[in-house]
DSSP file (Angstrom, degrees, kcal/mol; ACC not computed):
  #  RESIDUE AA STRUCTURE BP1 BP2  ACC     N-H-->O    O-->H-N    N-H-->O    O-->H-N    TCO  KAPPA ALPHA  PHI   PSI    X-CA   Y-CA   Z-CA
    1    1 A X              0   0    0      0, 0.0     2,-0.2     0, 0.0     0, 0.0   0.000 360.0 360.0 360.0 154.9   18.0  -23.1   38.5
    2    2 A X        +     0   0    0      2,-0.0     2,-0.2     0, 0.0     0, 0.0  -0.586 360.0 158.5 -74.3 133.3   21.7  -22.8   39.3
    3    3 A X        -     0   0    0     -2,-0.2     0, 0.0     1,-0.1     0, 0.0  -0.945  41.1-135.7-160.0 177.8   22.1  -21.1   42.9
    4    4 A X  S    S+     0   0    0     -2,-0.2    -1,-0.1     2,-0.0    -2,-0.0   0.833  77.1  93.6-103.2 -47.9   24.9  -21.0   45.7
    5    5 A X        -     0   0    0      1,-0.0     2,-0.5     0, 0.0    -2,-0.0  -0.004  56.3-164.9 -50.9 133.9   22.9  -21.5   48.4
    6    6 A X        -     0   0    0      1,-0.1    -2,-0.0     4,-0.0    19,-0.0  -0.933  21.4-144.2-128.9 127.4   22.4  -25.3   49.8
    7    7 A X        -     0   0    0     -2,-0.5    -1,-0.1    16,-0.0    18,-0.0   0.440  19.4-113.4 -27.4 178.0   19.4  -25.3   52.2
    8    8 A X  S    S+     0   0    0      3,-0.0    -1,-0.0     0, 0.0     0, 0.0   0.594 117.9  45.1 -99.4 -27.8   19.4  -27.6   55.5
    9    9 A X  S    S+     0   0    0      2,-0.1    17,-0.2     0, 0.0     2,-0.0   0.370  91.7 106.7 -74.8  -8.0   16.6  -29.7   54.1
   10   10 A X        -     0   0    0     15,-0.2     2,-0.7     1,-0.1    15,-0.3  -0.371  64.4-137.8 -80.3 160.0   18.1  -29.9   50.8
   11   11 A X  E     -A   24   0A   0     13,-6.0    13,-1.9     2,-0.0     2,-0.5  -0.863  17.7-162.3-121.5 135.1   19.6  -33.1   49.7
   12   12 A X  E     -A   23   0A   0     -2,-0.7     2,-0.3    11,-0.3    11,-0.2  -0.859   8.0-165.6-100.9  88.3   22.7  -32.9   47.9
   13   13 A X  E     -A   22   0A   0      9,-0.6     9,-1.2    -2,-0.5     2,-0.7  -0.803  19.7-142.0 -88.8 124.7   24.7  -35.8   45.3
   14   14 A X  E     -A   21   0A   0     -2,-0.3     2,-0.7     7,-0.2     7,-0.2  -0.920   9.9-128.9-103.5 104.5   28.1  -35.3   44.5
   15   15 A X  E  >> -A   20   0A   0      5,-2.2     4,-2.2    -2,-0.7     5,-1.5  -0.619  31.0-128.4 -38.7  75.9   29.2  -36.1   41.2
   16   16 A X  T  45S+     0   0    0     -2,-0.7     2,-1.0     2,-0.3     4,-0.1   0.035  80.6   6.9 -93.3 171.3   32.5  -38.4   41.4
   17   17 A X  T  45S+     0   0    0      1,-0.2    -1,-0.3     2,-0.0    -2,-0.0  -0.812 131.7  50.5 -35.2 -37.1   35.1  -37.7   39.8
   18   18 A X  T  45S-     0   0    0     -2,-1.0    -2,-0.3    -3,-0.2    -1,-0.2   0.711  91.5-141.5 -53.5 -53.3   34.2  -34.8   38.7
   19   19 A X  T  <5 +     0   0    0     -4,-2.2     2,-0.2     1,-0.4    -3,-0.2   0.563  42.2 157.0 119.6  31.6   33.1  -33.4   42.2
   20   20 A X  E   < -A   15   0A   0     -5,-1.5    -5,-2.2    -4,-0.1    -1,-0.4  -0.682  35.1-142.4 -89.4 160.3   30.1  -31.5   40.7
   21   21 A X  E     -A   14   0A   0     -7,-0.2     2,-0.4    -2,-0.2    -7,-0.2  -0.817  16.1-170.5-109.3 157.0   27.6  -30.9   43.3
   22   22 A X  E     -A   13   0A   0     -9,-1.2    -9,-0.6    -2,-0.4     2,-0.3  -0.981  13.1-164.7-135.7 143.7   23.6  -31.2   42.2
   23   23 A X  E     -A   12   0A   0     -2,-0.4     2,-0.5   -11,-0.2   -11,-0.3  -0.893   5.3-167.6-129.0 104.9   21.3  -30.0   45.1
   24   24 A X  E     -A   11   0A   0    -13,-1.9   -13,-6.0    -2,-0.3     2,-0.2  -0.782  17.0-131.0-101.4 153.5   17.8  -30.7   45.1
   25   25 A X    >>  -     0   0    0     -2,-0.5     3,-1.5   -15,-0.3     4,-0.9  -0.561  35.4 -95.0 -69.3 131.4   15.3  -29.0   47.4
   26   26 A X  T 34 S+     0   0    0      1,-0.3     4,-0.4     2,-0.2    -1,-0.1   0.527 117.2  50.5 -35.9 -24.4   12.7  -31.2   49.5
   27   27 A X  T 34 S+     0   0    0      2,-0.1    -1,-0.3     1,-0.1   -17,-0.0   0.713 107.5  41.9  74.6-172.9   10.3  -31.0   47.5
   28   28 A X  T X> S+     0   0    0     -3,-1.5     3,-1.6     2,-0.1     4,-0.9   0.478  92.8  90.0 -64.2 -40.8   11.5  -31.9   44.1
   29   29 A X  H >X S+     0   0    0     -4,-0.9     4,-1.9     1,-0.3     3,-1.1   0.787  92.6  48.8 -66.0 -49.3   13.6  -35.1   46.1
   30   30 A X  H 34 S+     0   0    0     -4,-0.4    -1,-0.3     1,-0.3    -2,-0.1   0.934 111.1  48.1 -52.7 -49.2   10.1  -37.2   45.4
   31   31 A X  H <4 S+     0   0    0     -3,-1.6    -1,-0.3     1,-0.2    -2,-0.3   0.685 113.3  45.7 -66.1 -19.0    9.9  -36.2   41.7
   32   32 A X  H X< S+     0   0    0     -3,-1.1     3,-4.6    -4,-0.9    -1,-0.2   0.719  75.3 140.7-127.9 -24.7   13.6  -37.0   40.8
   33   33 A X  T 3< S-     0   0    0     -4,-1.9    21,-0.3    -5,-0.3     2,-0.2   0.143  78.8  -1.3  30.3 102.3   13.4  -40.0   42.5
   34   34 A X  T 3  S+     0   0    0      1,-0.1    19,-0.6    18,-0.1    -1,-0.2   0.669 101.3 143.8  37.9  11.4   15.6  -42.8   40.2
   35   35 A X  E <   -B   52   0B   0     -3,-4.6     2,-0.4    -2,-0.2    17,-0.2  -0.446  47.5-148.1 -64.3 154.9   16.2  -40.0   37.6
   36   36 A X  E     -B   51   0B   0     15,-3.7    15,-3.3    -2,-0.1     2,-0.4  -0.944  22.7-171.6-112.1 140.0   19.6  -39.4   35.5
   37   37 A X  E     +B   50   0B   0     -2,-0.4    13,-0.2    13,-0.2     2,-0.2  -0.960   7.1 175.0-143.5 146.3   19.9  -35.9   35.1
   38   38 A X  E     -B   49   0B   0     11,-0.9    11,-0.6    -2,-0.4     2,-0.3  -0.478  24.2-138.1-112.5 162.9   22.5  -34.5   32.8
   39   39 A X  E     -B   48   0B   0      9,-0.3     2,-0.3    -2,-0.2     9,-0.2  -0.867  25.1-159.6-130.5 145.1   23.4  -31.3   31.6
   40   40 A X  E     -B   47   0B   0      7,-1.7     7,-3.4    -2,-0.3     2,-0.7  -0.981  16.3-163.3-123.2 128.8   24.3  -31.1   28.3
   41   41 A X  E     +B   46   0B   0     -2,-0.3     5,-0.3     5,-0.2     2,-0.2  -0.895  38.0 113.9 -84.5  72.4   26.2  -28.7   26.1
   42   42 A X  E >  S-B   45   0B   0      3,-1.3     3,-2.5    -2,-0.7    -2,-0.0  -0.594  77.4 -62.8-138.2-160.3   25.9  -28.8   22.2
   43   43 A X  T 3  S+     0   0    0      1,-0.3     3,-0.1    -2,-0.2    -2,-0.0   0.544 129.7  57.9 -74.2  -1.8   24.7  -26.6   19.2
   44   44 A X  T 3  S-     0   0    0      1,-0.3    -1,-0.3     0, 0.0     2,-0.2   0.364 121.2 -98.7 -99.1  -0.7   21.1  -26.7   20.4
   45   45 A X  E <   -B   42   0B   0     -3,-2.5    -3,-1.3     1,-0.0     2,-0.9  -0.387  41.5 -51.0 114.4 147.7   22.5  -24.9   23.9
   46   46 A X  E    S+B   41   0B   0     -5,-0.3     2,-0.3    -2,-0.2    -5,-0.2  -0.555  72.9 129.7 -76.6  95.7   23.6  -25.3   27.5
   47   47 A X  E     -B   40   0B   0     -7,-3.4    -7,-1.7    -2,-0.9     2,-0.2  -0.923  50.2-109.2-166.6 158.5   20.7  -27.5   29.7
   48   48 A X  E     -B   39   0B   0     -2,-0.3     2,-0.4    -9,-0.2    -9,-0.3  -0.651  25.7-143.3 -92.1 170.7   20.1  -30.3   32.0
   49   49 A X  E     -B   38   0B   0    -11,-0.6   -11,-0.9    -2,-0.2     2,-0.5  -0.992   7.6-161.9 101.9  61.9   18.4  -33.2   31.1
   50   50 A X  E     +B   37   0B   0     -2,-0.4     2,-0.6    12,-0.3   -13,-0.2  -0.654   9.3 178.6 -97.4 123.2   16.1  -35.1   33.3
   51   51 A X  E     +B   36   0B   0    -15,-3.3   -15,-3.7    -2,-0.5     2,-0.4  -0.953  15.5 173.2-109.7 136.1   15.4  -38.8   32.2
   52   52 A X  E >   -B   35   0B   0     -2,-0.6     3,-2.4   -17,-0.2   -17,-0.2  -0.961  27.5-158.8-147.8 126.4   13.2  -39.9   34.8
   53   53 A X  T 3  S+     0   0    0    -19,-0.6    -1,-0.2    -2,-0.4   -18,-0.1   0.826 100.0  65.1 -59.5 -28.4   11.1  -43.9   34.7
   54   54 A X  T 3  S+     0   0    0    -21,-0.3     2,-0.4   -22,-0.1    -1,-0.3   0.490  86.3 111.8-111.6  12.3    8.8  -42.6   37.0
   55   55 A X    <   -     0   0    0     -3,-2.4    12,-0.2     1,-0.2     3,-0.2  -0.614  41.5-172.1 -90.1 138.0    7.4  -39.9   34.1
   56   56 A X  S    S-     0   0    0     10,-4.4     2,-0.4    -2,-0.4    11,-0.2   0.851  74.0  -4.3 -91.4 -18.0    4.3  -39.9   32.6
   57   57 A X  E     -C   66   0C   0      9,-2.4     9,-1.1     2,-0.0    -1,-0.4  -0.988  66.2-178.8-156.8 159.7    4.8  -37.3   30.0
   58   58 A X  E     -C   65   0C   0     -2,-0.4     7,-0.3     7,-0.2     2,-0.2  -0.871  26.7 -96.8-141.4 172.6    7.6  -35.1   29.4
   59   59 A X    >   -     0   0    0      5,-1.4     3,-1.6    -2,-0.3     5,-0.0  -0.473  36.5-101.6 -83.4 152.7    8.5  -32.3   26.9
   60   60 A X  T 3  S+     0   0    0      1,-0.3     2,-2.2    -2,-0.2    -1,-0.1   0.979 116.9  49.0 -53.8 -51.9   10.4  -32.3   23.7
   61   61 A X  T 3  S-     0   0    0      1,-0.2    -1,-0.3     2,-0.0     0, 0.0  -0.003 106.8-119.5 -96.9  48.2   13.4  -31.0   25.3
   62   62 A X  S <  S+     0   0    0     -2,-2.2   -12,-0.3    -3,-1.6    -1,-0.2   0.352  80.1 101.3  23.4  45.0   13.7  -33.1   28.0
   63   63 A X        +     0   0    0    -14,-0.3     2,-0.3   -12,-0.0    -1,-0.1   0.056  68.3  48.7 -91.3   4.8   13.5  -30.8   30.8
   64   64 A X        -     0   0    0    -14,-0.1    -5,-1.4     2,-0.0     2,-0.1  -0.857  61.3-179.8 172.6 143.4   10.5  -30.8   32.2
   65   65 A X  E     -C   58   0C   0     -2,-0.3    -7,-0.2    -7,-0.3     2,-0.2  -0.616  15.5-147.7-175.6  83.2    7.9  -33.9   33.5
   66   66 A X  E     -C   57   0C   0     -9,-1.1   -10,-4.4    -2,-0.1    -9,-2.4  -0.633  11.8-163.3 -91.7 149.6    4.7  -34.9   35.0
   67   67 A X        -     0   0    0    -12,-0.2     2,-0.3   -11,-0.2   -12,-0.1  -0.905  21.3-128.7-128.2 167.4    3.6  -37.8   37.2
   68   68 A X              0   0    0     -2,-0.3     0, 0.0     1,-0.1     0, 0.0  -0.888 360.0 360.0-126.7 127.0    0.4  -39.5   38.2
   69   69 A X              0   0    0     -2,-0.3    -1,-0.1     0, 0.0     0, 0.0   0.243 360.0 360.0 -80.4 360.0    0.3  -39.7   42.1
């Protein structure tokens, strides 16, 4: 979800040049792990993107992700 808020445990990557900030919560920070996450903008709609090696199955719209502990 989008929010304003940054946590004290959350850990935070700053998008360079651009300066966008992505904040994940403690957690998620295991799951995302070596992930690329995108958001993307077209004619199917505004959403991020997670491609992430460490998934064992994902969803069509590539948002959404399990892994085997």
């Amino acid at each position: 979800t989008l929010d304003e808020a940054i946590n004290d445990d959350d850990f935070v990557v700053i998008n360079e040049p651009v300066g966008v900030k992505l904040v994940i919560d403690a957690m998620s920070e295991s799951y995302l792990k070596n992930a690329e996450i995108d958001f993307v903008d077209n004619v199917e709609g505004a959403h991020f993107v997670i491609r992430n090696p460490n998934a064992k199955t994902t969803c069509g719209c590539g948002s959404s992700f399990s892994i085997e502990e």
